[in-house]
Short mmCIF file of the C-alpha atoms (twelve columns), coordinates in Angstrom:
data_MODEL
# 
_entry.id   MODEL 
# 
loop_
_atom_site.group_PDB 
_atom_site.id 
_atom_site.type_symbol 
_atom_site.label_atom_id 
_atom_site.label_alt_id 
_atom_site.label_comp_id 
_atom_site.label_asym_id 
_atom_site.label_seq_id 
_atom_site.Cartn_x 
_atom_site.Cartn_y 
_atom_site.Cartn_z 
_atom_site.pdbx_PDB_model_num 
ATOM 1   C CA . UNK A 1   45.643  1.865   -21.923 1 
ATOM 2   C CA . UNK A 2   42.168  1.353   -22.390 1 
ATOM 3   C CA . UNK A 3   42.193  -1.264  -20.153 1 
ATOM 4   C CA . UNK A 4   43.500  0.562   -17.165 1 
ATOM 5   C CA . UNK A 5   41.413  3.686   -18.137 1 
ATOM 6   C CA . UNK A 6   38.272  1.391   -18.416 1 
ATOM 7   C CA . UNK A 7   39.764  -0.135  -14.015 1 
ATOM 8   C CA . UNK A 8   40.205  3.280   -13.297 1 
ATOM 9   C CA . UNK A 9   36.523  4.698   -14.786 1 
ATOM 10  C CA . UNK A 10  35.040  1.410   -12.913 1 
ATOM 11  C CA . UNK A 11  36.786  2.049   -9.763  1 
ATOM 12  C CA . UNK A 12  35.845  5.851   -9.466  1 
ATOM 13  C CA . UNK A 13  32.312  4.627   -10.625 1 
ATOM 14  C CA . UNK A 14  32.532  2.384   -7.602  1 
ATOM 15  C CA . UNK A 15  34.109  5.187   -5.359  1 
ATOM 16  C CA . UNK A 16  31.040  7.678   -6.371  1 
ATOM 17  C CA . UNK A 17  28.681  4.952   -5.792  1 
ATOM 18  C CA . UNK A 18  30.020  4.498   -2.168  1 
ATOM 19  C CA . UNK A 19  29.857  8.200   -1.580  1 
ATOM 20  C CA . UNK A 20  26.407  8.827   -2.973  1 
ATOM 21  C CA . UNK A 21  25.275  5.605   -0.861  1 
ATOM 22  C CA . UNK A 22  26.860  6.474   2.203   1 
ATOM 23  C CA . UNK A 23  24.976  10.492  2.018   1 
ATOM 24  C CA . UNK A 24  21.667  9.484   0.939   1 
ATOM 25  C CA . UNK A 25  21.998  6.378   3.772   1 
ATOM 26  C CA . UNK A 26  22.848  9.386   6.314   1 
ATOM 27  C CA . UNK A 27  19.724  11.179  4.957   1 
ATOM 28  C CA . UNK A 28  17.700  8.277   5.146   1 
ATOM 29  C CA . UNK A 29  18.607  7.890   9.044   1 
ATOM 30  C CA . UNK A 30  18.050  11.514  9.899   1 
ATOM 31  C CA . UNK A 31  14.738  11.718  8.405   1 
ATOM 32  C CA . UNK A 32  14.428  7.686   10.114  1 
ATOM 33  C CA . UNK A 33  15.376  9.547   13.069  1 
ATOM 34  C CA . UNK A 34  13.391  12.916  13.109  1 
ATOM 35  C CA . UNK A 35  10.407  10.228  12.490  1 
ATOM 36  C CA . UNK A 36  10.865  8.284   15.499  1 
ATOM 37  C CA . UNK A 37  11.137  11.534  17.975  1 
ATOM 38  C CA . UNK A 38  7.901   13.111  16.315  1 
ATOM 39  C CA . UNK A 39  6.329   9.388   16.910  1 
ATOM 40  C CA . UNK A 40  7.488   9.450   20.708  1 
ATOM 41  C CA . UNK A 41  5.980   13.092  20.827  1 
ATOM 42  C CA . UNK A 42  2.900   12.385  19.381  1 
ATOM 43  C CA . UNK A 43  3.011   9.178   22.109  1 
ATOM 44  C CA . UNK A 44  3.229   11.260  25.014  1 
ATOM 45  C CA . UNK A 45  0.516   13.623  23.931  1 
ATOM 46  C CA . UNK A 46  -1.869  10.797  23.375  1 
ATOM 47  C CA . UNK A 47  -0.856  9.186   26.830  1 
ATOM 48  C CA . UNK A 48  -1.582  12.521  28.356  1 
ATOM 49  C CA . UNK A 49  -4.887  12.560  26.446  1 
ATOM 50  C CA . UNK A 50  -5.980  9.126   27.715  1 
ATOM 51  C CA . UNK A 51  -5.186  9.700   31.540  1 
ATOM 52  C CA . UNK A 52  -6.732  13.093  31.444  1 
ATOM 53  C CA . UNK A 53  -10.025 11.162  29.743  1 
ATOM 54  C CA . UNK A 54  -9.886  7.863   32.235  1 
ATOM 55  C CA . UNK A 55  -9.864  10.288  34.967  1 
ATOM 56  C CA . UNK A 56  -12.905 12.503  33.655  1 
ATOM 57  C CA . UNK A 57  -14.734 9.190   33.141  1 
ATOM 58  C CA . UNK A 58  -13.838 7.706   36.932  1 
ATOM 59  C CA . UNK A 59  -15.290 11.444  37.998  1 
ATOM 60  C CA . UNK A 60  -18.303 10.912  36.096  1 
ATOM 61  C CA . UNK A 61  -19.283 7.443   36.712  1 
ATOM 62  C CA . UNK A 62  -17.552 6.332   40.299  1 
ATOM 63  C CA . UNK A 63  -18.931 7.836   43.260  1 
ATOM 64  C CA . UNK A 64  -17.396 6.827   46.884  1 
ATOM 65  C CA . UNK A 65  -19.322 6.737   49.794  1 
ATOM 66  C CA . UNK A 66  -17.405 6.687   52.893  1 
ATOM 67  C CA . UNK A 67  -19.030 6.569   56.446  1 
ATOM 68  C CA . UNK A 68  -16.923 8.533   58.997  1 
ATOM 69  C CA . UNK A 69  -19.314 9.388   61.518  1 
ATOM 70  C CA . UNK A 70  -20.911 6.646   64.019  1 
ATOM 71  C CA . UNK A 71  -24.064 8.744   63.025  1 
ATOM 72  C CA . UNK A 72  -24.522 7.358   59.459  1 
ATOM 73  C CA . UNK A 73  -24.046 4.227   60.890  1 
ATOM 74  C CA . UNK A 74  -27.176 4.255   63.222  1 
ATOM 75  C CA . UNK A 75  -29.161 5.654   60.334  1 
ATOM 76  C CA . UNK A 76  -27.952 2.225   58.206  1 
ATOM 77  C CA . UNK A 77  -29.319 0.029   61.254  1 
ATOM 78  C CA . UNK A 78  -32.802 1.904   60.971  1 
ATOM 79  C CA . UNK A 79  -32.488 0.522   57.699  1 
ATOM 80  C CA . UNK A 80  -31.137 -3.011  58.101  1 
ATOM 81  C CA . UNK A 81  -33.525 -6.575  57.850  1 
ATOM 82  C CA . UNK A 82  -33.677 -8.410  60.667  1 
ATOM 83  C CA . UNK A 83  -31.130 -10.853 59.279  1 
ATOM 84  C CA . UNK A 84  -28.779 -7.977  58.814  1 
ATOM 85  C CA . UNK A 85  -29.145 -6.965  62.369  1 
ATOM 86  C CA . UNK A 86  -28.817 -10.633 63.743  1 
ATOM 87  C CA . UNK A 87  -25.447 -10.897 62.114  1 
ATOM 88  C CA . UNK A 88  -24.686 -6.985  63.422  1 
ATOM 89  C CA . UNK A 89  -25.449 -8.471  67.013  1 
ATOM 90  C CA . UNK A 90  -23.235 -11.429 66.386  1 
ATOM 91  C CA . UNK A 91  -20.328 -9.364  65.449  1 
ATOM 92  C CA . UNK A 92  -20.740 -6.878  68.038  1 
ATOM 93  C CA . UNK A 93  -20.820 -9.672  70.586  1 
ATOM 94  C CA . UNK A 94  -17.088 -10.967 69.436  1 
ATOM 95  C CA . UNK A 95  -15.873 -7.591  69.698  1 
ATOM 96  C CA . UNK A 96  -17.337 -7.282  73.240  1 
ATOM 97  C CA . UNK A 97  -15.973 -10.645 73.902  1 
ATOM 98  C CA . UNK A 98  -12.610 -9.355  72.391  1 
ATOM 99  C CA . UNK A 99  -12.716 -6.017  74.249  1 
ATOM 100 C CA . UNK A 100 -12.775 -8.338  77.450  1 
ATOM 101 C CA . UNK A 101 -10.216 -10.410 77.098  1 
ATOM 102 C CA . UNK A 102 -7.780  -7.469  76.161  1 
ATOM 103 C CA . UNK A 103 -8.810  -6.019  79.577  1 
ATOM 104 C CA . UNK A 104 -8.488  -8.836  81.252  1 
ATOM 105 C CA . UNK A 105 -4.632  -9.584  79.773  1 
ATOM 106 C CA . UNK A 106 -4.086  -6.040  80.483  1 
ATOM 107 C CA . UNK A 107 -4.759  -5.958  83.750  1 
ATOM 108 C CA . UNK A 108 -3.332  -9.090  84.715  1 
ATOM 109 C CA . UNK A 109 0.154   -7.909  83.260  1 
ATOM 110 C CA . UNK A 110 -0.027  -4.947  85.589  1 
ATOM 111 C CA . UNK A 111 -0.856  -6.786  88.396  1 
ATOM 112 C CA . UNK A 112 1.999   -8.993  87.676  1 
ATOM 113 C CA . UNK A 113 4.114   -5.730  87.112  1 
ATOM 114 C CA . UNK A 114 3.438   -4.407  90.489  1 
ATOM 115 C CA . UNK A 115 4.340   -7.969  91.927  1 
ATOM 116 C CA . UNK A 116 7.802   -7.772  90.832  1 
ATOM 117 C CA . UNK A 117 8.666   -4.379  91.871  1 
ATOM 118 C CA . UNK A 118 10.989  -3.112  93.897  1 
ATOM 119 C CA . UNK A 119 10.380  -0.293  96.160  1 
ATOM 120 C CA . UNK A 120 12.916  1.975   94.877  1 
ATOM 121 C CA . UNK A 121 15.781  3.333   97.950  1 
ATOM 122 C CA . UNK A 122 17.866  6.642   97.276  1 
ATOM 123 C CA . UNK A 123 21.406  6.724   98.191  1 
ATOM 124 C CA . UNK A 124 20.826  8.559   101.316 1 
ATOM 125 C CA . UNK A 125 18.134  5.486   102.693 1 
ATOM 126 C CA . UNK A 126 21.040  2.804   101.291 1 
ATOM 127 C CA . UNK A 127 23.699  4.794   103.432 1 
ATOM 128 C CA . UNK A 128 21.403  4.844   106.801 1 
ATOM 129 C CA . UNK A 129 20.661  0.940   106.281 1 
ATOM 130 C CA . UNK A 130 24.318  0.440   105.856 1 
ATOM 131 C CA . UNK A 131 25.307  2.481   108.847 1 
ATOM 132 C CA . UNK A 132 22.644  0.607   110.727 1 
ATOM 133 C CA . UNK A 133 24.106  -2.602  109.775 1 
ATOM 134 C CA . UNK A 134 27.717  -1.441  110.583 1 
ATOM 135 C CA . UNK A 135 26.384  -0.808  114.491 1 
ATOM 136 C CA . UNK A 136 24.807  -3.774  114.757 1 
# 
């Protein structure tokens, strides 16, 4: 009997074994887990962190300039070389040129518009024409 006392000690051993693995394995994943959500927490604080500080330092050290008024655009000719204002003529000449030719298309469409109209007749001129016709 010592023989089947000493396969029954070895399979409770092996029992207890699988027991005690399986709750400090469950431990070992909770505290795994707990880990990973204070890791994600502590992720999203430092994210936070950093786009609060990129946007302090854009504040700081960018500075935008935009020209709305026609204005601050005269004051930047006073300012210009004459090479600058040579290639300011240029490009105002192309738009003039541009401005043109959109007039020009323009008006020849409505031209061409008013060609192919038809005077419009109301019911009351189409029944005196037909009358008229019916006479003749």
């Amino acid at each position: 009997m010592d023989l089947t006392n000493g396969i029954k000690k070895a399979f409770l051993a092996s029992v207890g074994a699988a027991a005690t693995t399986a709750e400090v394995t469950k431990d070992i994943v909770e505290k795994m887990i707990e880990k990973g959500e204070q890791t994600v927490e502590q992720g999203k604080v430092l994210n936070q962190e950093l786009k609060h500080n990129a946007k302090k330092k854009v504040k700081e050290h960018v500075s935008v300039k935009v020209t709305k008024k026609y204005d601050n655009a005269f004051e930047c000719v006073d300012e210009m070389s004459a090479e600058d204002l040579e290639l300011l003529k240029e490009r105002i000449a192309k738009a003039e040129a541009l401005q043109k030719e959109k007039q020009e298309a323009e008006s020849e469409e409505s031209e061409e518009i008013e060609e192919t109209e038809e005077p419009e007749t109301t019911d009351l001129e189409e029944e005196s024409i037909d009358s008229a016709e019916e006479a003749e």
